[in-house]
N, C-alpha and C positions, 0 to 999 in steps of 0.2 A: 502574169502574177496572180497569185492564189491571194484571194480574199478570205477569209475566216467565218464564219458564222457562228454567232456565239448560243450553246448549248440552248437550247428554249426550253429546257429543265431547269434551267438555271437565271434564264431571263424571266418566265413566265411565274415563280414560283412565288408563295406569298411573303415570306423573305426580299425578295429585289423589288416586290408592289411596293412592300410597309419600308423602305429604304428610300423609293423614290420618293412616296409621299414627305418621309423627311427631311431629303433634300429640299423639299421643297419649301417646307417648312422654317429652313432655317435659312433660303431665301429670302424667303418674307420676314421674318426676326430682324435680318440684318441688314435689308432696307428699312426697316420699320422705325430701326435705331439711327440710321440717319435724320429721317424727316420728325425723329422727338428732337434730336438735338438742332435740327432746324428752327424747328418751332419756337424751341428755349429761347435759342438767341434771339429769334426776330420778337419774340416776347419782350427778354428785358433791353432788348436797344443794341445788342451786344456786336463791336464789330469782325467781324470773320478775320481779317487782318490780324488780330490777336494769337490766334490759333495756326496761320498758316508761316508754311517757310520762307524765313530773312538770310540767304546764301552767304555765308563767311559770318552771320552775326551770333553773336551766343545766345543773346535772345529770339535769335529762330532754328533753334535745336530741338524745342518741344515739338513744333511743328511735324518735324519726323514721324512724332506719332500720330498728332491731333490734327493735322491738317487732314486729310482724307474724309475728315468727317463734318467738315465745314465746308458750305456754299455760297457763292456770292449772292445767288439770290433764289428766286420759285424755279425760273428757268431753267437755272444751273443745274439743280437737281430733276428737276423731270425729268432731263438726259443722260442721265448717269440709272435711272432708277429702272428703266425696264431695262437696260444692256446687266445692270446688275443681278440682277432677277435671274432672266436666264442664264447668265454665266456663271452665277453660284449654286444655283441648284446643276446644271453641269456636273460644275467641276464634285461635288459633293456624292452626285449618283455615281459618274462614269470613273474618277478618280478619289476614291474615298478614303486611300492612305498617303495619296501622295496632296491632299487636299490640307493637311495641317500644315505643309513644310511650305507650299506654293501660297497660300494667301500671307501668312507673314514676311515673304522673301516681296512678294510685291507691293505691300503694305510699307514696309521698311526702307530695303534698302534706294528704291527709286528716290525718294524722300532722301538720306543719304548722298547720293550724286548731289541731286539739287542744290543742298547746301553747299557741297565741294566744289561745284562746278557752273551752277546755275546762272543764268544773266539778273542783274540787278530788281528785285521785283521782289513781290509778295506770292509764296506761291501755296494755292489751298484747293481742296474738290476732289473727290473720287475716282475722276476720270481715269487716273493714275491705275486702280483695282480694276477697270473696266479693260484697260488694253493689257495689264501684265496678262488677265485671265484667258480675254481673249485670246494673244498670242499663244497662249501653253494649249488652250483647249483643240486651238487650228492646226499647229504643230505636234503635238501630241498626235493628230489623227491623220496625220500624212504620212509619219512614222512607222505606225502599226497597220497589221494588216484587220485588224477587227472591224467589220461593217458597222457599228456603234459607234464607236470613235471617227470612222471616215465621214459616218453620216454628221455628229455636230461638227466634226470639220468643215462641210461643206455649206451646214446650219449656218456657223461663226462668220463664216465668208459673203454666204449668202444676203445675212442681216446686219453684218457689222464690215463689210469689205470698205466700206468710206472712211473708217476709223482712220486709213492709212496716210490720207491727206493731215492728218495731226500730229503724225510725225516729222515731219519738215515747217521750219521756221518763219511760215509765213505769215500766220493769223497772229493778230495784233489781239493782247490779252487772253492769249493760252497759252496755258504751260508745255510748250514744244517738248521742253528737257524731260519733263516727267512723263508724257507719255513714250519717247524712246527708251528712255530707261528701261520703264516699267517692262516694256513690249521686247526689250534685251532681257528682261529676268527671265519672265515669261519664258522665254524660247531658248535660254537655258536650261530653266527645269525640268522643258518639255525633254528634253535629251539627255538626260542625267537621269529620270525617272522613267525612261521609256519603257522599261520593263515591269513597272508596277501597274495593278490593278486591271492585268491583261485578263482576259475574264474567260472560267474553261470553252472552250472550242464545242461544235457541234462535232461527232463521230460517225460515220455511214457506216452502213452494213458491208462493204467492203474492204474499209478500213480494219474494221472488228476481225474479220478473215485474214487477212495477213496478220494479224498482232498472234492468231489460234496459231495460224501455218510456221511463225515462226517461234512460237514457244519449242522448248526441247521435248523429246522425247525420252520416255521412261528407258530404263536399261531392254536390252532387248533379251529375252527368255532365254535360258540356258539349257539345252538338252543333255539328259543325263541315260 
């Protein structure tokens, strides 16, 4: 199987620097926003429970949205904060149009299940965004043949392969259902979006000679 090599005209250029640094950028924004909203609470007293999802009650509907952004405690979030890091600037650099439509779907709908589906509990934390992303960024790069994507494929795996014990119902106060969910969007999107953000290919000088060899040729001279 042919690997890809992605254009280094197009990797290299100052466009895809001033893109990463973005990504990166809005990394850091968007953990930044968690740990203010951390802070807030642990300021005025406020309890998490509040915010996170109550399964069949109406008063854990908001949840859907506001839970992802609430922690149970310091802990809670330090683990969620560097997997978040890396998996948004990711998914930002390497997936930049399929990056609007994948954080909402794992934001949302896992949140979603839970309520329909969820065992009896309070349910609130990140973690949720941490395995949808995961899953789509790993899946994503098993998919395609782009050296880019294989590589944070192997990144994802490498640094987050333990995540997969949190999908089975063992640990006693984690949200089992929210991270299958999530790690089901995830690996959805990863395959519904496989053809975005494929990024142009490298071209060999042999390459370039058949595209010449098979171009047509002009009409051929007429003798008169």
């Amino acid at each position: 199987m042919q690997f890809d090599v992605p254009d280094p005209a197009y990797t290299g250029s100052a466009p895809s620097r001033a893109h990463f640094r973005l990504a990166v950028k809005i990394a850091i924004v968007f953990v930044a926003v968690l740990w203010i909203v951390f802070g807030l609470n642990s300021a005025l007293d406020l309890d998490p429970d509040v915010s996170g999802i109550r399964p069949r009650r109406w008063e854990g509907l908001p949840g859907i949205v506001f839970a992802p952004l609430v922690h149970g405690g310091f802990e809670h979030l330090v683990a969620n904060t560097s997997p978040l890091l890396v998996l948004v600037a990711t998914m930002v650099f390497l997936y930049p149009t399929a990056t609007p439509r994948v954080l909402p779907a794992v934001w949302l709908l896992p949140g979603l299940f839970v309520w329909l589906l969820g065992r009896e509990s309070v349910h609130f934390g990140a973690s949720g965004l941490v395995y949808g992303l995961a899953s789509y960024v790993f899946v994503a790069g098993v998919l395609r043949r782009d050296r880019r994507a294989i590589a944070a494929a192997l990144a994802v795996w490498f640094l987050y392969g333990s995540l997969v014990w949190g999908l089975l119902p063992v640990p006693t106060g984690v949200s089992w259902e929210t991270h299958l969910s999530a790690a089901f969007v995830g690996v959805v999107w990863a395959v519904a979006l496989r053809r975005r953000d494929v990024p142009p290919r490298k071209r060999y000088a042999w390459e370039e000679r058949e595209v010449d060899d098979e171009e047509p040729q002009g009409p051929a001279p007429s003798l008169h």
